[in-house]
Backbone as CSV, one residue per row, in Angstrom:
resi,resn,N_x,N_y,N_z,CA_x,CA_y,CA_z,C_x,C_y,C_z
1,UNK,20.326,157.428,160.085,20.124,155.995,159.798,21.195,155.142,160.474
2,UNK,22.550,155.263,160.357,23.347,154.842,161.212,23.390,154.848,162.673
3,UNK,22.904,155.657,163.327,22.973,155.794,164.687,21.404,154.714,164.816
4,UNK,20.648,154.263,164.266,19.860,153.401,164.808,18.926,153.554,165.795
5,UNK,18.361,154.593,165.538,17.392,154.962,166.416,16.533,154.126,167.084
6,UNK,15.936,153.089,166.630,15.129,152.237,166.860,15.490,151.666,167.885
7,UNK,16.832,151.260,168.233,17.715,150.819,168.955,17.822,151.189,170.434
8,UNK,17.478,152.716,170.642,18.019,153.574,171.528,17.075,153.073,172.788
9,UNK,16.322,152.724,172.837,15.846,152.175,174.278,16.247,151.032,174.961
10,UNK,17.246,150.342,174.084,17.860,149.345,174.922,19.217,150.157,175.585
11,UNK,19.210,151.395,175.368,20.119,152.267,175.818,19.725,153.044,177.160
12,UNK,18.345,153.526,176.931,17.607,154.370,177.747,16.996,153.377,179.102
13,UNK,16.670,152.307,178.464,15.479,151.525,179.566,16.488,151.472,180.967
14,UNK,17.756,150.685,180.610,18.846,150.296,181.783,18.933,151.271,182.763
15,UNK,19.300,153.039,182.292,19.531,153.519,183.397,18.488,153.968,183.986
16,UNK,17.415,154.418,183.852,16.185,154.754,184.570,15.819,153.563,185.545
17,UNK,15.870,152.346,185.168,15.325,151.593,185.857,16.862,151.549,187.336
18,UNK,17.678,151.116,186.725,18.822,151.381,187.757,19.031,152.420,188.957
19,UNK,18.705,153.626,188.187,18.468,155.070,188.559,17.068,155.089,189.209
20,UNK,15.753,154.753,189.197,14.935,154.674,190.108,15.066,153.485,190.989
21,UNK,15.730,151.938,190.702,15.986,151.847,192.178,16.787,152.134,193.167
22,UNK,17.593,152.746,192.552,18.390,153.573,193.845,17.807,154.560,193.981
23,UNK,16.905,155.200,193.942,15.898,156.439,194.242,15.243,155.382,195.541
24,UNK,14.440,154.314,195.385,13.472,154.101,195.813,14.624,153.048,197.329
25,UNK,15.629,152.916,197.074,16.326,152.446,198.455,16.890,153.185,199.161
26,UNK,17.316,154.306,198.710,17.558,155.366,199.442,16.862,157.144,199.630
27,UNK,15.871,157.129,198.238,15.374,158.163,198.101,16.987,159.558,197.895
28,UNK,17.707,159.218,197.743,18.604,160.190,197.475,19.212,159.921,196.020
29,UNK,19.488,161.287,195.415,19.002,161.319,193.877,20.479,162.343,193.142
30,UNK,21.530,161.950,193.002,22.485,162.609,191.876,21.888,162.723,190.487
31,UNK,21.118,164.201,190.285,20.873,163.980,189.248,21.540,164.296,187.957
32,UNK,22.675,164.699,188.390,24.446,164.751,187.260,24.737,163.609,187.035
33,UNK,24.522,162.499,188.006,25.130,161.024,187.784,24.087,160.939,186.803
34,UNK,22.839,161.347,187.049,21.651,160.459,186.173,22.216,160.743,184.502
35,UNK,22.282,162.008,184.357,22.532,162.442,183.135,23.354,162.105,182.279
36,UNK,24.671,162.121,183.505,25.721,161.650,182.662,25.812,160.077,182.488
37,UNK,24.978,159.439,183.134,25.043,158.101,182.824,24.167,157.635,181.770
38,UNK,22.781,158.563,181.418,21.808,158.793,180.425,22.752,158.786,179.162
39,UNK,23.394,159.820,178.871,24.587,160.149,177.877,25.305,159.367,177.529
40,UNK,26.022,158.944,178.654,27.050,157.691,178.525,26.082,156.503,177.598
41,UNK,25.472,155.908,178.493,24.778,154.967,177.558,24.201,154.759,176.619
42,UNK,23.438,155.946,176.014,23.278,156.832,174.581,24.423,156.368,173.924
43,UNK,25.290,157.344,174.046,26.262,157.381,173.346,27.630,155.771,172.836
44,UNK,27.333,155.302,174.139,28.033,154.497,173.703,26.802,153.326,172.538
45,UNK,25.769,153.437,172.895,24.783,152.273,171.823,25.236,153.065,170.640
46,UNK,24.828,154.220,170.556,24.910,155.102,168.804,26.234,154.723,168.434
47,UNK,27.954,154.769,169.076,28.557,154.053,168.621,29.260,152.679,168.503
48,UNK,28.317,151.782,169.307,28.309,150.555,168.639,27.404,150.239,167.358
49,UNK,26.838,151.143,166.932,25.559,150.975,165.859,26.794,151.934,164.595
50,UNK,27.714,152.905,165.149,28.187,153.030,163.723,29.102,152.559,163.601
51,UNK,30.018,151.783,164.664,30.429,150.774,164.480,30.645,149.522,163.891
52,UNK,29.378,149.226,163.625,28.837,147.865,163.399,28.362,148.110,161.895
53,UNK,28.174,149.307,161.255,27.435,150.096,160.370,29.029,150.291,159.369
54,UNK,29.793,150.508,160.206,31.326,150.388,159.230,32.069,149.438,159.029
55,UNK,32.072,148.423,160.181,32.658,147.045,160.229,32.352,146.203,159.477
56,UNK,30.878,145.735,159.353,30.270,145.273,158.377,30.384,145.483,156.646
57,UNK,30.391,146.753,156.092,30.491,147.007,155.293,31.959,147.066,154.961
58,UNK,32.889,147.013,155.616,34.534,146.542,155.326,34.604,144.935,154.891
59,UNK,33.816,144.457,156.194,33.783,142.851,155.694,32.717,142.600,154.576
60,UNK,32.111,143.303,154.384,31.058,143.085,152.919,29.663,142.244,153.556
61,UNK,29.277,142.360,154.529,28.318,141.607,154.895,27.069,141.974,155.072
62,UNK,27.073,143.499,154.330,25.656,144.009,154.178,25.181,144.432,152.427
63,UNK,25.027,143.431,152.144,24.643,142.728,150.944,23.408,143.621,150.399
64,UNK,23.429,144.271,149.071,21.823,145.276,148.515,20.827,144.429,148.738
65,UNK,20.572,142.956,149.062,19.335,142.671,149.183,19.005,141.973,150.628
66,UNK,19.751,142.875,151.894,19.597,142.778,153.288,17.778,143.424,153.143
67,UNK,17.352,142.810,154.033,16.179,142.959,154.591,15.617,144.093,155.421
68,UNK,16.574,144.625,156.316,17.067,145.530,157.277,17.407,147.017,156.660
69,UNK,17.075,148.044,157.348,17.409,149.671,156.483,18.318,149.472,156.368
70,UNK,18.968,150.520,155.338,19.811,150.700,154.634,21.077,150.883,155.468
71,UNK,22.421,150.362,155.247,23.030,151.057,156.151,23.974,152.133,155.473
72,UNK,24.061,152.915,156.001,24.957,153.919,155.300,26.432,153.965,154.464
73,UNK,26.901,153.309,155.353,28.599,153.124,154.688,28.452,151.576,153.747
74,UNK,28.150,150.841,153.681,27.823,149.875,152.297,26.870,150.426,151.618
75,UNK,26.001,151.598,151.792,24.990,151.928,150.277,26.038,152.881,149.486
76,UNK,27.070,153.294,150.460,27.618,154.288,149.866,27.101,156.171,150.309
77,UNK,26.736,156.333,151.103,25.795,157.389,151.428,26.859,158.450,152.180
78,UNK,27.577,157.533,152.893,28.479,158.636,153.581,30.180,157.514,153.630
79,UNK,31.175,158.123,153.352,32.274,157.907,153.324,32.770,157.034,154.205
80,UNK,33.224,155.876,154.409,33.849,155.169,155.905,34.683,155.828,156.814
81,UNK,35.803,156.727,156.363,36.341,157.663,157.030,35.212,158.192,158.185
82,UNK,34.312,158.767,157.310,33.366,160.112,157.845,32.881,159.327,159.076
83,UNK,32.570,157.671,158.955,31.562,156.717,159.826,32.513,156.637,160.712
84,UNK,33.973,156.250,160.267,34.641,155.717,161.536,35.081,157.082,162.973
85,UNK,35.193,158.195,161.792,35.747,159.132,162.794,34.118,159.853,163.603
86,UNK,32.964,159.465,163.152,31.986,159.876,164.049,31.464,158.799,165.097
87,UNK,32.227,157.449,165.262,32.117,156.075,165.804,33.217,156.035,167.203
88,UNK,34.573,157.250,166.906,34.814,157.485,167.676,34.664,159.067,168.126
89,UNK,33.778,159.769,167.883,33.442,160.901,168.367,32.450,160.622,169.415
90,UNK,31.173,159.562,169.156,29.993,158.606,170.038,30.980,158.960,171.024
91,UNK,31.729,157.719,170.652,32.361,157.501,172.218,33.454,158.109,172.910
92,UNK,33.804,159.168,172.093,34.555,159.883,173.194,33.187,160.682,173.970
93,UNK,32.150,161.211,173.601,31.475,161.809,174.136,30.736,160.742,175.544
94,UNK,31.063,159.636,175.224,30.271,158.798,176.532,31.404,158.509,177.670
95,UNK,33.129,158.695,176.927,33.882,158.670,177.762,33.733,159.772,179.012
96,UNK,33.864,160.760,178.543,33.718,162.384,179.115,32.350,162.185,179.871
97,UNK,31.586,161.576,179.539,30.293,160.722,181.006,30.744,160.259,181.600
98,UNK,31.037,159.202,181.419,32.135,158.359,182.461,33.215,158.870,183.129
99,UNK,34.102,160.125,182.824,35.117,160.958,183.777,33.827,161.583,184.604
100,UNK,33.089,161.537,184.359,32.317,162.682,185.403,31.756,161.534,186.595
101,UNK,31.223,160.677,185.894,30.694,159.683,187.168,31.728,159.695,187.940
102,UNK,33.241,159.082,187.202,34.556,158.887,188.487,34.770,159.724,189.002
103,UNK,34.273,160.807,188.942,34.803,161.975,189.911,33.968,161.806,190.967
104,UNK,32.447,161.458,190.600,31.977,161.327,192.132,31.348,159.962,192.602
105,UNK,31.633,158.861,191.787,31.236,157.401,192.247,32.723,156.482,192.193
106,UNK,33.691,157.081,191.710,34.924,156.475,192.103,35.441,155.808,190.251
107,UNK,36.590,155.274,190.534,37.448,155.317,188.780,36.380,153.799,188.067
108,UNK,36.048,153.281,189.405,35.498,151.701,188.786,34.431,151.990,187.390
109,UNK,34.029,153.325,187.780,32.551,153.205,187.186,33.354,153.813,184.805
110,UNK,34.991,154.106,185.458,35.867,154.354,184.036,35.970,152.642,183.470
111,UNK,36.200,151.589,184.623,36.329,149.746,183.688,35.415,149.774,183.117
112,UNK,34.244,150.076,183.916,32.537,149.469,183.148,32.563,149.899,181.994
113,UNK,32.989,151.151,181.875,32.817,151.876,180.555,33.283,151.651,179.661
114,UNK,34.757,151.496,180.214,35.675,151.180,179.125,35.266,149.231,178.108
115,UNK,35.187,148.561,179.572,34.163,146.891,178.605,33.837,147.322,178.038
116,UNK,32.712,148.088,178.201,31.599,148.383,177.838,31.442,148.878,175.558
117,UNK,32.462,150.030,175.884,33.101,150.472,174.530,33.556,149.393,173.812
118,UNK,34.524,148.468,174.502,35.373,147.348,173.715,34.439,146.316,173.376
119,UNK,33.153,145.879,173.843,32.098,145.171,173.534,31.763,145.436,172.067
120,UNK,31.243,146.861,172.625,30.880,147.986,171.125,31.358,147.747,170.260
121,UNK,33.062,148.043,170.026,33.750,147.845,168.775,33.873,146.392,168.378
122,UNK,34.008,145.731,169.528,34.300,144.203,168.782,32.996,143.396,168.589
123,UNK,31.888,143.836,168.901,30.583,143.329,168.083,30.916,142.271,167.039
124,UNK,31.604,143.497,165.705,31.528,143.025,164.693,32.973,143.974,163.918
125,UNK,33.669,144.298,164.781,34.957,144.646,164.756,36.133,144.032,164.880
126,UNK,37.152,144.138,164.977,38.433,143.200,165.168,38.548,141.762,164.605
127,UNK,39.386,141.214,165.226,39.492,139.718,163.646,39.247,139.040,164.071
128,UNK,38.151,138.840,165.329,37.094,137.702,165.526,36.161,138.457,165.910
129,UNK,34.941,139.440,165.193,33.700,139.719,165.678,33.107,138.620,166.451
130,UNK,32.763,138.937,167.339,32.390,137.990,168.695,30.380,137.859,168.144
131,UNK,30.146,138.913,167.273,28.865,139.179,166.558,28.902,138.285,165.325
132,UNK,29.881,137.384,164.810,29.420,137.068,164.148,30.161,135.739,163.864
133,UNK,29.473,134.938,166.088,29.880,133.690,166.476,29.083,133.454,167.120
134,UNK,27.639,133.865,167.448,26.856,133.625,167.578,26.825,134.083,169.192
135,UNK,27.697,135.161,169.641,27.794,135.712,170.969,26.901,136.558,171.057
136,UNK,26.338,137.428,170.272,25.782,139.332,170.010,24.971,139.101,171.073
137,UNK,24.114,138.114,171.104,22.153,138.330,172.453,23.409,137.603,173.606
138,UNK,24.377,137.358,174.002,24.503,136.999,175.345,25.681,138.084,175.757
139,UNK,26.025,138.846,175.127,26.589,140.009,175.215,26.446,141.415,175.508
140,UNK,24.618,141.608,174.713,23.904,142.166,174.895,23.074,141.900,176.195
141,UNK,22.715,140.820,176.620,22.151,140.828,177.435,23.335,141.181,178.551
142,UNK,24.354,140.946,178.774,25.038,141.239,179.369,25.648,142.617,180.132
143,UNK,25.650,143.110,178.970,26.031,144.569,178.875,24.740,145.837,178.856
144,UNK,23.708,145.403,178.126,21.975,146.582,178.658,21.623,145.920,179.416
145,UNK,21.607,144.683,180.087,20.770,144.547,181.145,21.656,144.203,182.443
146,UNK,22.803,143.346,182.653,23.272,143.537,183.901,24.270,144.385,184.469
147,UNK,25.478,145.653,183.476,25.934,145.843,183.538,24.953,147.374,183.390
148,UNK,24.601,147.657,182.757,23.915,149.060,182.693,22.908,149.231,183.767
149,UNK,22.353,148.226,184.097,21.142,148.330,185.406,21.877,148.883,186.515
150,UNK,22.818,147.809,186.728,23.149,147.560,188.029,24.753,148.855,188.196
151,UNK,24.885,149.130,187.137,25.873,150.122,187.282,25.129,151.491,187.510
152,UNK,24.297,151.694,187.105,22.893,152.928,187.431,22.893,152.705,188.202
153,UNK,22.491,152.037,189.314,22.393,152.047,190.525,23.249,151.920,191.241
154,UNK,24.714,151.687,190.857,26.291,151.961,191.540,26.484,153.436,191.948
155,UNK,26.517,153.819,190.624,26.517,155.328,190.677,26.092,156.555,191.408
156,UNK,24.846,155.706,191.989,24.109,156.540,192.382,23.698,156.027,194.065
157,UNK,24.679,155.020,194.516,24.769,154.612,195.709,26.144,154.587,196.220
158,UNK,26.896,153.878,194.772,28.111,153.386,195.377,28.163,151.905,196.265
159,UNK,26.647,150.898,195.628,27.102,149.763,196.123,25.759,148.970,195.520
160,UNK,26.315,147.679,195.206,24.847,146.947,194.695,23.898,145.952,195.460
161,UNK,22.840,145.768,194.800,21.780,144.731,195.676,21.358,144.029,195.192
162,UNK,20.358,143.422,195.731,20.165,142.055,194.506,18.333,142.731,194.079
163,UNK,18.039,143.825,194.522,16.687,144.415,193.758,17.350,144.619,191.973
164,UNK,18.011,145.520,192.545,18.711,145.864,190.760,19.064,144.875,189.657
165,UNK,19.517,143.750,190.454,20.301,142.714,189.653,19.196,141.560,189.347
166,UNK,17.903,141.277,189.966,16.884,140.700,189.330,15.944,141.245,188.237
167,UNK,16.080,142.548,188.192,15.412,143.995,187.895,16.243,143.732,185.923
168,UNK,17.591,144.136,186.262,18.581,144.150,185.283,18.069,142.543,184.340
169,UNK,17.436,141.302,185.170,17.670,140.522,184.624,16.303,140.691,183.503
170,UNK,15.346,141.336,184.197,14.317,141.483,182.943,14.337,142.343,181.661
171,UNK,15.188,143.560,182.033,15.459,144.526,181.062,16.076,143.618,180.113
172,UNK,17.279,143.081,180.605,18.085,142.502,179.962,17.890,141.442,178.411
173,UNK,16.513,140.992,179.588,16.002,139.676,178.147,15.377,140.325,177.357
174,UNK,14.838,141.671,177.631,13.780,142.245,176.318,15.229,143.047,175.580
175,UNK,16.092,143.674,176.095,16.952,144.302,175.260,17.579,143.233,174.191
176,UNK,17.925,142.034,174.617,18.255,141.056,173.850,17.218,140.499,172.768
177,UNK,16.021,140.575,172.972,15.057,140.090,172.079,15.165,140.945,170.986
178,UNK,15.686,142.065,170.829,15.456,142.897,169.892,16.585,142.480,169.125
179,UNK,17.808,142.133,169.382,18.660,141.748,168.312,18.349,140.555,167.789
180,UNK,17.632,139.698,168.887,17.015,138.335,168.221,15.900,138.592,166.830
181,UNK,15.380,139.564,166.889,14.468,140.063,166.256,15.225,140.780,164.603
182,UNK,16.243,141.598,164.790,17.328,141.624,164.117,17.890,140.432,163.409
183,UNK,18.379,139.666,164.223,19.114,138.215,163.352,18.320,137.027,162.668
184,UNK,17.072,137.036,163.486,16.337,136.393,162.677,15.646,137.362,161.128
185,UNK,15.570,138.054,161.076,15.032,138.902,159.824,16.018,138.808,159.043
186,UNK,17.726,138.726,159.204,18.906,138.676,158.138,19.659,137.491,158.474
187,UNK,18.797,136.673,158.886,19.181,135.290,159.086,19.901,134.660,157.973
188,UNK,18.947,134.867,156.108,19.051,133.857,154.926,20.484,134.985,154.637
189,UNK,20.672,136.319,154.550,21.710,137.329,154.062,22.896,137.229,154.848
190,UNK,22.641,137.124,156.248,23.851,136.774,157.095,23.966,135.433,157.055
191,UNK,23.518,134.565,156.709,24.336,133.204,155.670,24.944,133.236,154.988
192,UNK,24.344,133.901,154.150,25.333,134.118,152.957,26.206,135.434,152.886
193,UNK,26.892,136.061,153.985,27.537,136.531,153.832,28.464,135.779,155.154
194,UNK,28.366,135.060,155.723,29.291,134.243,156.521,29.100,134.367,157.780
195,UNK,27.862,135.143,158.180,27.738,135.401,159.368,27.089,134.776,160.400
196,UNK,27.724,134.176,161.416,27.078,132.724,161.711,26.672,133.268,163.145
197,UNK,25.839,134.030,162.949,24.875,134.751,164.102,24.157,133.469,164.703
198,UNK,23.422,133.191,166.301,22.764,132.718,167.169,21.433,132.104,166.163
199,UNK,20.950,132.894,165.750,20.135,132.696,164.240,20.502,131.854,163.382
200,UNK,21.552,132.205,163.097,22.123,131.210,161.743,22.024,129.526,162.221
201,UNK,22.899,129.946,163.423,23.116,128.434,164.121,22.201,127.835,164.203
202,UNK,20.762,128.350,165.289,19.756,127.385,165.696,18.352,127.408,164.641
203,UNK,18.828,128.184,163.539,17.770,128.063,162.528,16.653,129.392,162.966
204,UNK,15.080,129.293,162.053,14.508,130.077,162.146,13.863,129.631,163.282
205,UNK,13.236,128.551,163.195,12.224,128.124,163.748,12.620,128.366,165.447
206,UNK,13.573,127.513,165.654,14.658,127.419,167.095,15.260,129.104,167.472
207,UNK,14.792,129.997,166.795,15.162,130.917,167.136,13.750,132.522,167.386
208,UNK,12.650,131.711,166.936,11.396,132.377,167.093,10.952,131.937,168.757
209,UNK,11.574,130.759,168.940,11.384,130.214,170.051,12.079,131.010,170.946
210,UNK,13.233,130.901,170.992,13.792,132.611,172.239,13.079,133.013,172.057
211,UNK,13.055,134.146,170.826,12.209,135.410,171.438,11.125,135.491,171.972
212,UNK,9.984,134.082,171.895,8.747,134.292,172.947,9.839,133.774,174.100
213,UNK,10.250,133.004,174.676,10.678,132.234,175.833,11.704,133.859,176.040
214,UNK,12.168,134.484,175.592,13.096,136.211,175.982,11.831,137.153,176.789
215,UNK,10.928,137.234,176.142,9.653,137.913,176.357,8.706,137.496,177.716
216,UNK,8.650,136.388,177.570,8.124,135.653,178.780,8.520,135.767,179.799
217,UNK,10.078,135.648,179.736,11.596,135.362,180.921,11.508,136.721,181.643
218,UNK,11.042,137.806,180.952,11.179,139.147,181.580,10.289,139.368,182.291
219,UNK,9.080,139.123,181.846,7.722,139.447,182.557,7.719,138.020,183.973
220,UNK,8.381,136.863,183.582,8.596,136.326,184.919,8.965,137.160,185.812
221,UNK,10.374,137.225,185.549,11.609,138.136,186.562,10.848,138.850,186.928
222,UNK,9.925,139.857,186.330,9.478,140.409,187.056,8.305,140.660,188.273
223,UNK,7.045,138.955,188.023,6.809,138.490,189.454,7.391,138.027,190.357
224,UNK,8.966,137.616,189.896,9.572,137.186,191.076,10.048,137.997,192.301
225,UNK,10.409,139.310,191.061,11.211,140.355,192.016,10.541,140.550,193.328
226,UNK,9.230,141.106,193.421,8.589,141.473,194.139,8.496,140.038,196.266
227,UNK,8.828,138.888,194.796,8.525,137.583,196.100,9.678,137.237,196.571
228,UNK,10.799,137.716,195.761,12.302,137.133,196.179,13.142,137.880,196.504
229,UNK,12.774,139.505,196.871,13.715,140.415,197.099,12.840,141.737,197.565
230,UNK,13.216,142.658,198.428,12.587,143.761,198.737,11.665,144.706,197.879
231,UNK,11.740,144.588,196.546,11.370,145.508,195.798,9.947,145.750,195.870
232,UNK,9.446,146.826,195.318,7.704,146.835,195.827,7.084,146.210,194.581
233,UNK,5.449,146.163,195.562,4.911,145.475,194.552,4.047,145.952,193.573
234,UNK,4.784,147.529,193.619,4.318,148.741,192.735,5.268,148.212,191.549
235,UNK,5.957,147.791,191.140,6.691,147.508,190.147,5.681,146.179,189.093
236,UNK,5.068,145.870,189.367,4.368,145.274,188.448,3.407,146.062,187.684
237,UNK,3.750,146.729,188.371,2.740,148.541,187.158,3.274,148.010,185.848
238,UNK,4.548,147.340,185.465,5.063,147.111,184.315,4.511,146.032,183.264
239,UNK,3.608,145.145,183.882,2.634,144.321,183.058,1.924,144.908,182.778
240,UNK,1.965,145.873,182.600,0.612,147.054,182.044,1.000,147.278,180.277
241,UNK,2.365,147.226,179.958,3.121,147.044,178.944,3.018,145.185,178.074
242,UNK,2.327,144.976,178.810,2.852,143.507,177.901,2.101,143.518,176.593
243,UNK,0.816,143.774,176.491,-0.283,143.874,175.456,0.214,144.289,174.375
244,UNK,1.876,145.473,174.142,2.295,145.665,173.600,3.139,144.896,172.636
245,UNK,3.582,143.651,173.079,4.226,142.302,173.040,3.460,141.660,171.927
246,UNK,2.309,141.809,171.709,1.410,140.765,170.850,1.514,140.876,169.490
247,UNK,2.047,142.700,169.243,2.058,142.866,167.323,3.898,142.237,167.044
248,UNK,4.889,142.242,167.776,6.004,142.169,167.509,6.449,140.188,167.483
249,UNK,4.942,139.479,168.433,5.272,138.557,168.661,4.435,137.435,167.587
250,UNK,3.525,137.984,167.312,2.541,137.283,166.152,3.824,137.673,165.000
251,UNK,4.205,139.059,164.775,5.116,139.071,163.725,6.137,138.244,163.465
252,UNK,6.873,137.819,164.828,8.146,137.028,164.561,7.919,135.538,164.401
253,UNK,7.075,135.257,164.849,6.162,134.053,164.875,5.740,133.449,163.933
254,UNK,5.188,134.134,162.939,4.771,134.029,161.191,5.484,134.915,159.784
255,UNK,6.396,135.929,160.217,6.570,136.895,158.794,7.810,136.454,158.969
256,UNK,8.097,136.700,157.514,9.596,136.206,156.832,10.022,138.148,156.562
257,UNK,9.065,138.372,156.228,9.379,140.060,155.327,10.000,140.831,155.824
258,UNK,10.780,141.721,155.299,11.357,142.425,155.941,10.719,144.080,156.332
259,UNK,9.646,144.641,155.627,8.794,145.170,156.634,8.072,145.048,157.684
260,UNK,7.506,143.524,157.432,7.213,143.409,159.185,8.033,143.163,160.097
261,UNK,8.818,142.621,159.506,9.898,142.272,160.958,10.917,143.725,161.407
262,UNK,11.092,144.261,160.876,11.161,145.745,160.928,10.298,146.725,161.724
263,UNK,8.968,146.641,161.279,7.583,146.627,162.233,8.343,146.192,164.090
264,UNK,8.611,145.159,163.870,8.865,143.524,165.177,10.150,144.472,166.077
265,UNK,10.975,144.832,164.845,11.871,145.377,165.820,11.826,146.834,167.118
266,UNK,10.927,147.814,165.422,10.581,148.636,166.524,9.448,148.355,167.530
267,UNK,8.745,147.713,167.222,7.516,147.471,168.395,8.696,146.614,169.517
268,UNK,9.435,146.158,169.527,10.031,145.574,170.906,10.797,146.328,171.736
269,UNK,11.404,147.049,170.417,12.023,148.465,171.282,10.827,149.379,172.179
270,UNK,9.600,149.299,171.771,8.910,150.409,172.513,8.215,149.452,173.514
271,UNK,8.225,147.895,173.104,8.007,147.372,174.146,8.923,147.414,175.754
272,UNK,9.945,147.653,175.429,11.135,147.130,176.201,10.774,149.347,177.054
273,UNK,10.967,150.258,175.998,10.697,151.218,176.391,9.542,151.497,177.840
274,UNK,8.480,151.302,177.212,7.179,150.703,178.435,7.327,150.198,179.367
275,UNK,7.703,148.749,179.486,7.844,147.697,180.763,9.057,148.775,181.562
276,UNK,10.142,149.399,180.744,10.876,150.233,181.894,10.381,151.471,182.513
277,UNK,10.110,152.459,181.862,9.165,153.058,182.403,7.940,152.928,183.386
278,UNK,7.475,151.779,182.861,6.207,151.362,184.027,6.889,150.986,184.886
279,UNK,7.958,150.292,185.222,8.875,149.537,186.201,9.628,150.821,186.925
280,UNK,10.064,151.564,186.208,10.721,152.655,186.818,9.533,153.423,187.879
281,UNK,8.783,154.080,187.278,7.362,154.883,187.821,6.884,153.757,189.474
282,UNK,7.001,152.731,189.252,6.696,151.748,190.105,7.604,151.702,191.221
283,UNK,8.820,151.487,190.987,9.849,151.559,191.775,9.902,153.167,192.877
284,UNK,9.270,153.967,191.662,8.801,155.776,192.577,7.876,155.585,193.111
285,UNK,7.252,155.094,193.016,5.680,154.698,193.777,5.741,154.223,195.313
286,UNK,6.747,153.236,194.730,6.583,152.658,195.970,7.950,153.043,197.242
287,UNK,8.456,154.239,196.979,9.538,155.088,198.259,8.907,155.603,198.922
């Protein structure tokens, strides 16, 4: 429950898509980089999720009548000790990814990582959670979609382009929709526990509005790619995924509940899952 499964494709989508366009610009394929960058990014989401899963519950901000599953260390289920020392076990295991990339894409690809971690913990860690100032979706978007794309495809070239980095910009907005999807569901609880999330600020209404205008923004980016940059025009294989968009978006659109919006979250995750995959497969298509 802590590691957040639901979650894990805003982990997964970045490097495949990164990782097949550097397949498809050079057709040459590290598939140790792939793995260990697979891992790495795994690992570091699972511990920003128990991270955020212990931080929270220190500051008291996961309240018995949150909307959202249970989280473990405020129900009481497993010890904070037990959370914090498996929060840094995550990430030593994504570090030890990251020594392996520097051994053969050079030390840069140890900074990314290292942001990358310090993002993680200070979410909703240290004595200004940056998560709970209404930063989390421009952080996120930051970090799964331009920094994980386009570092997949570092790795595995050793130099960037602007295919990846328009590419990164669509992942990016659906990985972010999902925390939008998140903050709006514990919007009224993270009020009242002080948490002045992106949500809190622009209300419900002003904030149902991203997530279609997040949703939209991606599936743009992604007719543009094709008109504004080399990429093929096998990559729109990924609108094949949008249809998927309609149960998560009617949901956020009308339900207050916290089973459907729960519903909202995982359907965006498997949305976001899809459009990369189809985008990835596309990007192979067309080498």
């Amino acid at each position: 429950m802590a590691a957040r499964p639901r979650t894990l494709p805003a982990a997964i989508a970045p490097v495949l898509v990164g990782t097949a366009a550097a397949v498809e610009a050079s057709t040459d394929f590290r598939f140790g980089v792939f793995v260990a960058a697979l891992i790495g990014s795994i690992f570091i989401q699972i511990g920003t999720n128990l991270a955020n899963d212990y931080s929270d519950a220190k500051r008291g901000a996961d309240s018995a009548d949150r909307l959202g599953p249970v989280r473990v260390t405020s129900a009481g289920l497993i010890a904070p000790r037990r959370v914090l020392h498996a929060t840094w076990l995550a990430f030593a295991v994504a570090v030890a990814a990251g020594v392996y990339m520097a051994t053969v894409a050079g030390p840069l690809i140890l900074a990314v990582g290292a942001a990358s971690i310090l993002a993680g913990v200070l979410y909703t860690g240290g004595p200004r959670p940056y998560g709970y100032a209404g930063m989390g979706e421009l952080f996120v978007f930051l970090f799964f979609g331009l920094v994980a794309v386009n570092g997949s495809y570092y790795v595995q070239l050793e130099e960037l382009d602007v295919v990846p980095f328009v590419l990164s910009v669509a992942a990016g907005l659906l990985a972010t929709a999902i925390i939008v999807v998140n903050n709006v569901r514990d919007i009224e609880t993270d009020r009242r526990a002080g948490k002045r999330t992106l949500a809190v600020r622009i209300g419900r209404e002003r904030t149902r509005v991203l997530y279609v205008a997040l949703l939209a923004g991606a599936f743009v980016a992604l007719g543009l790619a094709p008109l504004l940059t080399e990429a093929p025009a096998e990559i729109l294989l990924a609108l094949l995924s949008a249809p998927l968009a309609l149960g998560p978006l009617r949901a956020v659109r009308t339900r207050t509940d916290g089973p459907s919006l729960n519903r909202a979250l995982a359907g965006t995750g498997a949305l976001l899952g899809a459009f990369s995959a189809l985008l990835s497969a596309g990007l192979l298509l067309g080498v």
